[in-house]
C-alpha positions as a printed NumPy array, in Angstrom:
array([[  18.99 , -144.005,  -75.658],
       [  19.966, -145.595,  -72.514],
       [  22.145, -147.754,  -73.79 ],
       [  24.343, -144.636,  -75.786],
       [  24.533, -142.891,  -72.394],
       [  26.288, -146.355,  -71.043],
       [  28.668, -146.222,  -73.692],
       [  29.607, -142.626,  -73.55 ],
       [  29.86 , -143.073,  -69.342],
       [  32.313, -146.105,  -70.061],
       [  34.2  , -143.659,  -73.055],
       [  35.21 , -140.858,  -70.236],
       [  36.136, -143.902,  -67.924],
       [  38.827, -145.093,  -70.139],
       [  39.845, -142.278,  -71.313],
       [  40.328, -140.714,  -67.734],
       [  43.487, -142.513,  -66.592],
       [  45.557, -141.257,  -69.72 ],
       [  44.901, -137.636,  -69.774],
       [  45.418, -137.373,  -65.456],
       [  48.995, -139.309,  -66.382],
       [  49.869, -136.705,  -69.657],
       [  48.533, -133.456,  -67.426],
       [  50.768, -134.53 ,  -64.312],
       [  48.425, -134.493,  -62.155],
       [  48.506, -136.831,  -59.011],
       [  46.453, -140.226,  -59.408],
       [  44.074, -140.03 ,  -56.432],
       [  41.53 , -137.139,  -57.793],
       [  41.046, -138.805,  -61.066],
       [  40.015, -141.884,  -59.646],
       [  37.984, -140.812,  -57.484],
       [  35.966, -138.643,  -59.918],
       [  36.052, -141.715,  -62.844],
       [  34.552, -143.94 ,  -59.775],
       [  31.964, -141.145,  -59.346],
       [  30.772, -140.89 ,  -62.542],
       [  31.319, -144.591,  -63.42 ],
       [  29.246, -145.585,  -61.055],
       [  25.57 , -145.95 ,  -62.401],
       [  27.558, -147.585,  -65.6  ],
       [  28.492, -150.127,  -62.993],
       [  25.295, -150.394,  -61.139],
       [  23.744, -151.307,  -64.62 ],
       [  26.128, -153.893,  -65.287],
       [  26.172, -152.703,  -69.035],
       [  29.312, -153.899,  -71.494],
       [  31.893, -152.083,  -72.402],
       [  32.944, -151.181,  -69.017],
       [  36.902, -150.808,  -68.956],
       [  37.262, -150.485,  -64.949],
       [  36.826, -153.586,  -63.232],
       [  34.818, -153.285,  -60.57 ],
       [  37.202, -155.586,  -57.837],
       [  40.503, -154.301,  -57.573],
       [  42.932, -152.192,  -54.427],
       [  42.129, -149.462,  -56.757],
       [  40.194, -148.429,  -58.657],
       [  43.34 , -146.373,  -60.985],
       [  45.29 , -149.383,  -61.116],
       [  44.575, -149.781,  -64.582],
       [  47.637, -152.283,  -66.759],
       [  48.352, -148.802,  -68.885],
       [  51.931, -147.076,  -68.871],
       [  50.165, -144.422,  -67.09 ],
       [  50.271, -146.403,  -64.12 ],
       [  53.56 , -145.95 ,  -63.327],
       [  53.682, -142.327,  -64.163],
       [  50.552, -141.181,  -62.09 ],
       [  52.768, -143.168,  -58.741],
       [  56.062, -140.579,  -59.167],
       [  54.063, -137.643,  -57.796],
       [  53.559, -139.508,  -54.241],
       [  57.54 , -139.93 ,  -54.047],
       [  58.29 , -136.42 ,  -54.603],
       [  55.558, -135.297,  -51.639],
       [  57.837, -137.142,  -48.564],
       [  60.786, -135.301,  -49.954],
       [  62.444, -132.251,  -48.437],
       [  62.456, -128.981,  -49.897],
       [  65.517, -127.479,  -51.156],
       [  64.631, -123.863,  -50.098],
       [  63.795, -125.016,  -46.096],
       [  65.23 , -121.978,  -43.768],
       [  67.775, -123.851,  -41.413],
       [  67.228, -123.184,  -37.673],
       [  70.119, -120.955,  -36.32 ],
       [  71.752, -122.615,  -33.618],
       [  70.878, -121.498,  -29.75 ],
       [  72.856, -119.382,  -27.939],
       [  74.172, -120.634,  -24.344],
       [  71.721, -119.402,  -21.147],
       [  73.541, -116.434,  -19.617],
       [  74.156, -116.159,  -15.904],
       [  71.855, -115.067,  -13.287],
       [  72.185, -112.069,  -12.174],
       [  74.973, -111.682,   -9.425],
       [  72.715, -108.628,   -7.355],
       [  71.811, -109.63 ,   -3.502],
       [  69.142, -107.79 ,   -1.466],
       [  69.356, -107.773,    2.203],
       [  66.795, -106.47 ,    4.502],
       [  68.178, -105.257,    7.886],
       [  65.139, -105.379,   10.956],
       [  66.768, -104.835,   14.141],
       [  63.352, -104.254,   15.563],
       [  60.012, -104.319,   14.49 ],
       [  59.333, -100.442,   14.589],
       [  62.233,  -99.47 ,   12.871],
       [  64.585,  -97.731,   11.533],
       [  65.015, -100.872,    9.142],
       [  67.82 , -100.63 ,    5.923],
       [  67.282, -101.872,    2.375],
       [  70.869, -103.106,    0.924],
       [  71.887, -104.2  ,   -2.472],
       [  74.986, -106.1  ,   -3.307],
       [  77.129, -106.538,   -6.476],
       [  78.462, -109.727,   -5.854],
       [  79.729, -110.418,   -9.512],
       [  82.489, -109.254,  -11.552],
       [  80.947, -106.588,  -13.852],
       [  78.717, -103.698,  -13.179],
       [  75.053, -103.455,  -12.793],
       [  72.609, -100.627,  -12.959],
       [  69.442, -100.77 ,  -10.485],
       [  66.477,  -98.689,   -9.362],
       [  67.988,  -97.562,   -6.321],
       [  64.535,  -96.311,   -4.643],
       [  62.577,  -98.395,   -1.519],
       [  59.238,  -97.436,   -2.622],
       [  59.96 , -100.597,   -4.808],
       [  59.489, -103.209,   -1.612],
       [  57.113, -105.518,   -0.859],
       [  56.819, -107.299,    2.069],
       [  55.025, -110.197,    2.821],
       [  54.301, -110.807,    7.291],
       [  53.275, -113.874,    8.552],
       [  51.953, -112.938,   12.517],
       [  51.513, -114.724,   15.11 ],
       [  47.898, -112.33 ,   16.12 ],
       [  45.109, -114.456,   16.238],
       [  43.047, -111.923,   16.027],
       [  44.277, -110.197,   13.21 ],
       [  45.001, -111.958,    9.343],
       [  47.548, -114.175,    8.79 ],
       [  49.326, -112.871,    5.986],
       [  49.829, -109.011,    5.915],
       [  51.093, -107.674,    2.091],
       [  52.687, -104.113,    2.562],
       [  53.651, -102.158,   -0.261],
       [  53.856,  -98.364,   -1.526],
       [  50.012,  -97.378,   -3.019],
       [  49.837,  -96.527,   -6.283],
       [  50.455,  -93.013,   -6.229],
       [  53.885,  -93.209,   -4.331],
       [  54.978,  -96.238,   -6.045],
       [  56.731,  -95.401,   -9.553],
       [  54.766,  -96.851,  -12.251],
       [  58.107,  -97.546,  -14.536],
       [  62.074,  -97.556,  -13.959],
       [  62.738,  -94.394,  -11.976],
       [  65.199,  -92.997,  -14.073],
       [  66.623,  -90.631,  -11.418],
       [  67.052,  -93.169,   -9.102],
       [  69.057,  -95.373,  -11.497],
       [  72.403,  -96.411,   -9.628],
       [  75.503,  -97.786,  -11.634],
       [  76.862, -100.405,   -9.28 ],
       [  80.822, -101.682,   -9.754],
       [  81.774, -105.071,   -8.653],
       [  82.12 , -104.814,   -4.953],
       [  79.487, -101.9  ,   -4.386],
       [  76.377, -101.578,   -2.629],
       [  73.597,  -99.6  ,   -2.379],
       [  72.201,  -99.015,    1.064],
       [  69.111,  -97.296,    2.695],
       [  67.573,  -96.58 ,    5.956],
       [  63.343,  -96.134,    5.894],
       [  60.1  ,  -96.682,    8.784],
       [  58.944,  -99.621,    7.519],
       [  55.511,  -97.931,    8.186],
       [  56.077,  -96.346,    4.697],
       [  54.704,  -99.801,    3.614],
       [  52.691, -101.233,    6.254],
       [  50.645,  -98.236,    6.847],
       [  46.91 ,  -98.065,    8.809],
       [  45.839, -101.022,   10.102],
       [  48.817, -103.226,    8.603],
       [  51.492, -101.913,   11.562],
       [  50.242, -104.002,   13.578],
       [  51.536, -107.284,   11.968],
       [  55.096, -105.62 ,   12.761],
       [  55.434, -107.559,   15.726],
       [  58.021, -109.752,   17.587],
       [  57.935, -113.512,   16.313],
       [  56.395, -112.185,   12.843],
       [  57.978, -113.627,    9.18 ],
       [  59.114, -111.153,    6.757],
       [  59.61 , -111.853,    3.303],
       [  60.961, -109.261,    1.126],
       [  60.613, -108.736,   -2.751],
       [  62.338, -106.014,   -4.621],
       [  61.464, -104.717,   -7.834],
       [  58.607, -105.783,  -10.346],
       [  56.958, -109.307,  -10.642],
       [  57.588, -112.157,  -12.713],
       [  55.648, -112.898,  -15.835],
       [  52.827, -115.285,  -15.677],
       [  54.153, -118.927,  -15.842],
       [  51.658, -119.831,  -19.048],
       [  53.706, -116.921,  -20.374],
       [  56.298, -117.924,  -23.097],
       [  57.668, -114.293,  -23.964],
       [  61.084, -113.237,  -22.799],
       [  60.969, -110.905,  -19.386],
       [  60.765, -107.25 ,  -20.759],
       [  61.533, -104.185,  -19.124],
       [  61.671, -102.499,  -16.374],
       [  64.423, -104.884,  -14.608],
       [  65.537, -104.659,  -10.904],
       [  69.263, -105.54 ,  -11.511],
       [  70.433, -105.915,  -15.641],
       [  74.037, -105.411,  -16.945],
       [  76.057, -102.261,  -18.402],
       [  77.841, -104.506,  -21.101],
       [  76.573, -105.336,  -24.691],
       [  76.324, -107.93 ,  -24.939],
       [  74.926, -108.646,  -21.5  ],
       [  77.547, -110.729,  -18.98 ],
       [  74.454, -111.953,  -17.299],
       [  70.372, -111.798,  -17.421],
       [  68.384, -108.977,  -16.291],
       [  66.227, -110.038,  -13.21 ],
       [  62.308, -108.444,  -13.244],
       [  63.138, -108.807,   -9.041],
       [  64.912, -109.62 ,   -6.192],
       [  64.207, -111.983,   -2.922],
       [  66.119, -111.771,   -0.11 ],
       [  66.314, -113.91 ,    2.927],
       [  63.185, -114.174,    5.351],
       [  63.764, -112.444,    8.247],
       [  62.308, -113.243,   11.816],
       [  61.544, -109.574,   14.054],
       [  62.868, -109.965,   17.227],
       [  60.993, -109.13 ,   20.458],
       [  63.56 , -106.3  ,   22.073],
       [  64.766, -103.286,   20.993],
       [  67.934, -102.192,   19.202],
       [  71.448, -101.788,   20.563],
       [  71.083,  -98.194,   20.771],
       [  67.701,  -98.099,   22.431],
       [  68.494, -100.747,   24.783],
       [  71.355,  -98.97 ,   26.194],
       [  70.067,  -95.772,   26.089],
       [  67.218,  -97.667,   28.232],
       [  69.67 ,  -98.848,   30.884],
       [  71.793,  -96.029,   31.273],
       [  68.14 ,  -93.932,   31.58 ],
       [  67.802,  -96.714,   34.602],
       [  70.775,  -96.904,   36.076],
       [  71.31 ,  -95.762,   39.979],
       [  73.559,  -92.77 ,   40.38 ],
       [  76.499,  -93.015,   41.587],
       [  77.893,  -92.601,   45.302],
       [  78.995,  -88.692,   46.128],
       [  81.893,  -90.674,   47.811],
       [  83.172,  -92.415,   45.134],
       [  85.5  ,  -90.204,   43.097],
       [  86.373,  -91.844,   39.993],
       [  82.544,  -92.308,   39.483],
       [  82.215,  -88.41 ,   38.84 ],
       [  83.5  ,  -85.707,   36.803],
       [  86.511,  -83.702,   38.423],
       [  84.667,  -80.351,   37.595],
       [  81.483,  -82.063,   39.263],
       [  80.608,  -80.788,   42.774],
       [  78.811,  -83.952,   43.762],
       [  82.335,  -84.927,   43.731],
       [  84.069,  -82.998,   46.065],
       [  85.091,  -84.64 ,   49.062],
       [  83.594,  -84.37 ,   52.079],
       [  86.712,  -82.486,   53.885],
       [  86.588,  -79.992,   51.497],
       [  82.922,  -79.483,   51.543],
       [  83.128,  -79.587,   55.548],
       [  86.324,  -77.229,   55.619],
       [  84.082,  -74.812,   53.059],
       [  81.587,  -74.472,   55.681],
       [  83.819,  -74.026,   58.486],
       [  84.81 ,  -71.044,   56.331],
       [  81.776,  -69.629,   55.93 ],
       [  80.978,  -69.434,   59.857],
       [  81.775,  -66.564,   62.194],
       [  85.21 ,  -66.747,   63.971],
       [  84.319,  -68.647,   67.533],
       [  81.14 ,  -70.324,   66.827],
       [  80.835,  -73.867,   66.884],
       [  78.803,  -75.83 ,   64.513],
       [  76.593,  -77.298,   67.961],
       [  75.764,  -73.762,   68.405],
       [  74.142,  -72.762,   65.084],
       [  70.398,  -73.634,   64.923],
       [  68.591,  -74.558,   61.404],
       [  66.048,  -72.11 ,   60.343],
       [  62.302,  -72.91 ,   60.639],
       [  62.79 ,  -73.306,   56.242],
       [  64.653,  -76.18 ,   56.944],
       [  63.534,  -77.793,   60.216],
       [  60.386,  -79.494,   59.935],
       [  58.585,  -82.092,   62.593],
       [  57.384,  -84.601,   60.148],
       [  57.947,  -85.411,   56.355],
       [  56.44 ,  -82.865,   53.803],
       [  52.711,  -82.587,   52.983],
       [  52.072,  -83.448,   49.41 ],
       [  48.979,  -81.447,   48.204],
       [  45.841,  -82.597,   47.592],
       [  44.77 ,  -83.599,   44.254],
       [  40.967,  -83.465,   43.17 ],
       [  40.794,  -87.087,   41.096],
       [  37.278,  -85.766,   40.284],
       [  37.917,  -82.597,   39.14 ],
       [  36.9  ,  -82.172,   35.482],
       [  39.771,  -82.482,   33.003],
       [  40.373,  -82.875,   29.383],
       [  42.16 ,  -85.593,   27.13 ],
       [  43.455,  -84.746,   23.826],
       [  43.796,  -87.567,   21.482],
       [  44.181,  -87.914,   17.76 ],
       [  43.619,  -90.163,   14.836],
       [  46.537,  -92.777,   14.716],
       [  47.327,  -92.582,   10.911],
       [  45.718,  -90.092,    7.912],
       [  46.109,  -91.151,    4.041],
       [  46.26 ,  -87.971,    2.149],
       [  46.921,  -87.577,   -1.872],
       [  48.395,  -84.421,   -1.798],
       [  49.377,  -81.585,    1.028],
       [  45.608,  -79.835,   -0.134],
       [  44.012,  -82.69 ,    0.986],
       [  45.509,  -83.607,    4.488],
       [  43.138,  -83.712,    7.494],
       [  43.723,  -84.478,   11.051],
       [  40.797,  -85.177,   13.202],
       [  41.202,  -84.432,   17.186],
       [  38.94 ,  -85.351,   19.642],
       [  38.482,  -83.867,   23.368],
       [  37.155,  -85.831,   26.58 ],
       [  35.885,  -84.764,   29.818],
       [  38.111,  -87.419,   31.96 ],
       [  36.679,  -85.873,   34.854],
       [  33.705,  -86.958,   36.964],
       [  32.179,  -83.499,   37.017],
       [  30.879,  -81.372,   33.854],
       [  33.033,  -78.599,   32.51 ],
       [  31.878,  -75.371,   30.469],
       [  34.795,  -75.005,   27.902],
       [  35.341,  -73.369,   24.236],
       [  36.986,  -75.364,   21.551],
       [  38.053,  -74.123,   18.071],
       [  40.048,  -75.46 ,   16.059],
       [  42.561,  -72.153,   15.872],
       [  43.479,  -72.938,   19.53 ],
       [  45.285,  -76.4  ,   18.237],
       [  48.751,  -76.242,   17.614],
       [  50.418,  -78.824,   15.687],
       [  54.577,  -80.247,   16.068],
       [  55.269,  -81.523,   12.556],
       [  58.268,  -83.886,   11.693],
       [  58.736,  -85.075,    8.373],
       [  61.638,  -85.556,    5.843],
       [  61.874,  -81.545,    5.541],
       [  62.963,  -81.466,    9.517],
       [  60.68 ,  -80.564,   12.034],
       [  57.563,  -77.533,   11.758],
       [  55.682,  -76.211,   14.52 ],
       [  52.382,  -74.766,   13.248],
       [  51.368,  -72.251,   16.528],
       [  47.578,  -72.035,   17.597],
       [  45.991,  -68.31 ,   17.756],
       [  45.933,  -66.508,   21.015],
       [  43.007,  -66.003,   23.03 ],
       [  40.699,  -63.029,   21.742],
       [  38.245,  -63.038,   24.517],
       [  35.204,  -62.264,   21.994],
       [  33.992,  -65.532,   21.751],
       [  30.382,  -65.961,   21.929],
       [  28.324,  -67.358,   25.046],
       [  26.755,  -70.132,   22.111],
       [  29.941,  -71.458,   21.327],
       [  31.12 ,  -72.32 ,   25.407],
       [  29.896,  -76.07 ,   25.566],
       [  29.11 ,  -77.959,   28.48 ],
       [  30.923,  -81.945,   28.543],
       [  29.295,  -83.618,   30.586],
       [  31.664,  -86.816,   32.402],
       [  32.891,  -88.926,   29.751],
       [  31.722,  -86.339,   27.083],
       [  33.745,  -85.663,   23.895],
       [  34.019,  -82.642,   21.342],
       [  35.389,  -83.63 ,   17.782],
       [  37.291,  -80.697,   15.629],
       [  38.295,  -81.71 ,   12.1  ],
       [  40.661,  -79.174,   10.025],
       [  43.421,  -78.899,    7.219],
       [  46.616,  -78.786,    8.179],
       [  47.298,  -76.694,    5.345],
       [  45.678,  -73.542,    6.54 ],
       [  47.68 ,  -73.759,    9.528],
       [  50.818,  -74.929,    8.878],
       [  52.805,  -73.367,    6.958],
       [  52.865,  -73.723,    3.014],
       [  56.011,  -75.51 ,    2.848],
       [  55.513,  -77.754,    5.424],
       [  54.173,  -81.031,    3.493],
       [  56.24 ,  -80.251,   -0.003],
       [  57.893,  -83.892,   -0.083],
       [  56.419,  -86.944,   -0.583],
       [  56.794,  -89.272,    2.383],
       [  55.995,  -89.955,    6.165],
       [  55.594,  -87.182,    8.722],
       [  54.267,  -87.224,   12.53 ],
       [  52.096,  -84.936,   13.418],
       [  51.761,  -84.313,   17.319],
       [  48.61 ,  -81.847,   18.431],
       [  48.354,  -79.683,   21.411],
       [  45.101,  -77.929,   22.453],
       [  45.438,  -74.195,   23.868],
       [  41.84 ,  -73.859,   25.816],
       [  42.846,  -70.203,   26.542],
       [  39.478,  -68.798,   27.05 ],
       [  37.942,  -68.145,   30.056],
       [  35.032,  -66.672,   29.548],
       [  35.095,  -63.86 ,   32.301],
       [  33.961,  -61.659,   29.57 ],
       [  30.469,  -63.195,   30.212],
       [  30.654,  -63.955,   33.518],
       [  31.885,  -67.66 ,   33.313],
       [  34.243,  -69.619,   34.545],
       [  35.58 ,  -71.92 ,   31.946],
       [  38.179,  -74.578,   31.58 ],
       [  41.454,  -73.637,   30.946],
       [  44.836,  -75.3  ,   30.047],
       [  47.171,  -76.463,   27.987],
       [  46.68 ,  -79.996,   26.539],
       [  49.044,  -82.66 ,   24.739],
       [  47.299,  -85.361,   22.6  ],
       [  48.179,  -88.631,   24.296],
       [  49.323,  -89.949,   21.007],
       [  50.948,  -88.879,   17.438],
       [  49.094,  -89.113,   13.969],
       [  51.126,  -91.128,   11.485],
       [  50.971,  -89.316,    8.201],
       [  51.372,  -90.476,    4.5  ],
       [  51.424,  -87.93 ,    1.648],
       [  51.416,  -89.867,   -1.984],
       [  52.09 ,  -86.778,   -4.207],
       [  53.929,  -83.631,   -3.727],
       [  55.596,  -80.646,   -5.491],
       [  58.831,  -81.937,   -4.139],
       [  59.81 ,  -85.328,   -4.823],
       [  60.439,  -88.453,   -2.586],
       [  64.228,  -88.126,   -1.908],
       [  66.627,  -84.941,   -1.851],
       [  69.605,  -86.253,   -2.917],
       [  70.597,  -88.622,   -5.478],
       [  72.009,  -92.093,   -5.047],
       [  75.382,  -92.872,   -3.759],
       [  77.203,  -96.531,   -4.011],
       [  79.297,  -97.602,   -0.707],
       [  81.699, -100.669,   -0.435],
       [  79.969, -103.254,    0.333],
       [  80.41 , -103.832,    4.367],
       [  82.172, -107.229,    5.251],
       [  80.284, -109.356,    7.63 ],
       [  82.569, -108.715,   10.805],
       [  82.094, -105.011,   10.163],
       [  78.37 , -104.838,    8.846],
       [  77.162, -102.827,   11.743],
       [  79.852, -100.354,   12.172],
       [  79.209,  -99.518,    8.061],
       [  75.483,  -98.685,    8.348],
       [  76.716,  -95.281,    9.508],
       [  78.24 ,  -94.399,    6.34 ],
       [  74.659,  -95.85 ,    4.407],
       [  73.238,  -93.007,    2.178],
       [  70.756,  -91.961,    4.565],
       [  67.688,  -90.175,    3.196]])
């Protein structure tokens, strides 16, 4: 029985070769599988064994089918006829030919955003500043290195702003004056110092560098033709800008001529004609001559007792302890919308004696100036009904806090755009209590300082107008063409 089973084994292992040659099937498979079943044929050493068990391989058999089982491995190297060709690439296309400038002629401000065409075909931008970013290096120990500004979320557009999109021609720019507190707001104004580094990006981000796809949209510069004359650019840098330690032209001027010494009565050409500082001093002295009796002499007349005094004036006394109040307020107030804006004032007792005073918040009044023009919002007059429990008593160095919305005092349209606005508060204490037989402070009190204010959303939006393109200003003329800048 054994000895049929090695015959049959040694049958299929002959017979394997030809029928892998007349199917067309490649050489290695049958092989292999003839070697698998061949092999305890082999391991018996039992006749009629037609593979030899040395060999390269183990299908290398002296039939014809030899040759026919080799013509499959030639035709697996070979190219295929129906292999897509690759469509030749398409030159790079220019960089885009837009330039951003950033104008700081101080650190506070007012600073301008500009935006050149500098190619020879048109461009169409986002012509809107809530799109900078600003990078300041200071110089503050004490504060961080690196300040990031930029708009928050809710006052930054999310996509391309399609009403601020701006059609630039070859030669045009787009210019804009803002308080570059719009960005570095709170805490972050006080990188905006002299000897700080500003870098400037405008627009969106670049992709990730592991990124392979091309940039999509939105762009911050991309061309009007199709197809494009250049690539659309995702951003734009401009050059890194040092703030300077003065102030402005303007300011600086208006500075000295707030400084300067008047001039001399005497000198003539240093006065207006229609001035009488400038008449001269025979006319003055031939006015009063006029204005005496006939025959009097000017020895003769005697000064009044007004105008004749011993010794220099006597200034009156002021009481440095006297009790006295200090208005100050917040510095800055991040509101979401016009509902939600609060302004926290606080009261002191500078004074080195106690005071009895009332406070309420309806005896604030409130100078608001914002991108709408300037709002006063008027405190209530006194009512003299007030309550002995609501007169307080500061003792020295004492404060009272008063927290409200400037919405219920202000009128409604006062915060309708988007934007910065500085709010300035003075306090009314206009009651005196004489009602209930106390003497309470009164007076009229500034804050010592303004509260910057930022409102993210409003009915109204950001800007008024819409976008205007200017020729681009020429380097000799730069500063004489800010004045024609679209201005919002």
């Amino acid at each position: 029985m054994r000895t049929r089973l090695v015959r049959i084994a040694c049958l299929f292992t002959s017979i394997a070769p030809a029928a892998a040659a007349v199917m067309g099937l490649a050489s290695s498979p049958a092989p292999a599988l003839a070697e698998e079943k061949s092999s305890p044929a082999q391991q018996s050493g039992g006749p009629g064994s037609a593979v030899p068990t040395e060999g390269p391989k183990a299908g290398a058999a002296p039939s014809p089918a030899g040759s026919k089982v080799a013509a499959p491995k030639a035709s697996v190297g070979a190219p295929k006829t129906n292999a897509k060709k690759k469509a030749p690439e398409s030159p790079p296309l220019p960089p885009s030919p837009a330039r951003l400038w950033l104008i700081a002629p101080s650190p506070h401000g007012p600073w301008t955003l500009r935006i050149d065409n500098e190619g020879e075909r048109p461009m169409r931008i986002p012509a809107d500043v809530r799109l900078l970013r600003l990078e300041v290096d200071t110089l503050n120990k004490r504060a961080k290195k690196t300040v990031r500004c930029a708009a928050p979320a809710g006052l930054k557009p999310s996509g391309f702003p399609e009403r601020r999109a701006l059609l630039l021609a070859p030669g045009q720019s787009y210019m804009e004056h803002f308080d570059p507190r719009l960005l570095c707001f709170g805490k972050d104004e006080a990188a905006l110092a002299g000897g700080s580094v500003v870098r400037t990006w405008y627009g969106w981000g670049p992709p990730p560098k592991w990124s392979k796809k091309p940039p999509a949209a939105p762009f911050a510069a991309e061309s009007t033709d199709d197809p494009p004359a250049f690539a659309p650019a995702l951003g734009l840098a401009a050059p890194t800008v040092v703030l300077s330690y003065g102030l402005p032209p303007k300011e600086a001027a208006a500075n000295d001529a707030g400084g300067a010494e008047p001039a001399s009565p005497v000198d003539e050409t240093a006065q207006p004609p229609g001035d009488k500082a400038a008449q001269p001093r025979d006319e003055k002295a031939a006015q009063t001559s006029a204005d005496r009796p006939a025959g009097e002499s000017p020895e003769k007349r005697v000064p009044s007792d007004k105008s004749h005094s011993a010794g220099p004036p006597i200034k009156p006394i002021v009481d440095a302890n006297a009790p006295r109040l200090e208005l100050t307020s917040e510095p800055w107030s991040d509101a979401a919308s016009p509902r939600s804006i609060v302004v926290r004032v606080s009261a002191k007792n500078a004074g080195r004696r106690a005071m009895t005073v009332a406070i309420r918040s309806r005896m604030l009044e409130f100078h608001v100036a914002g991108p709408n023009g300037e709002t006063s919002c008027a405190a209530a007059p006194p009512t003299g009904a007030i309550p002995r429990d609501l007169f307080r008593t500061l003792k020295p160095g004492a404060s009272a806090d008063v927290s409200l919305l400037l919405r219920e005092v202000c009128p409604a349209d006062t915060f309708n755009r988007e934007g910065l606005y500085e709010v300035t508060a003075t306090l009314h204490a206009n009651e005196p209590g004489s009602e209930l037989g106390l003497d309470a402070y009164t007076a009229v009190v500034p804050a010592k300082n303004t509260t910057l204010l930022r409102v993210k959303s409003a009915p109204e939006p950001f800007y008024a107008a819409a976008p205007r393109a200017v020729p681009t200003p020429k380097p000799e003329a730069s500063q004489a063409s800010e004045h024609e800048a679209h201005d919002e």
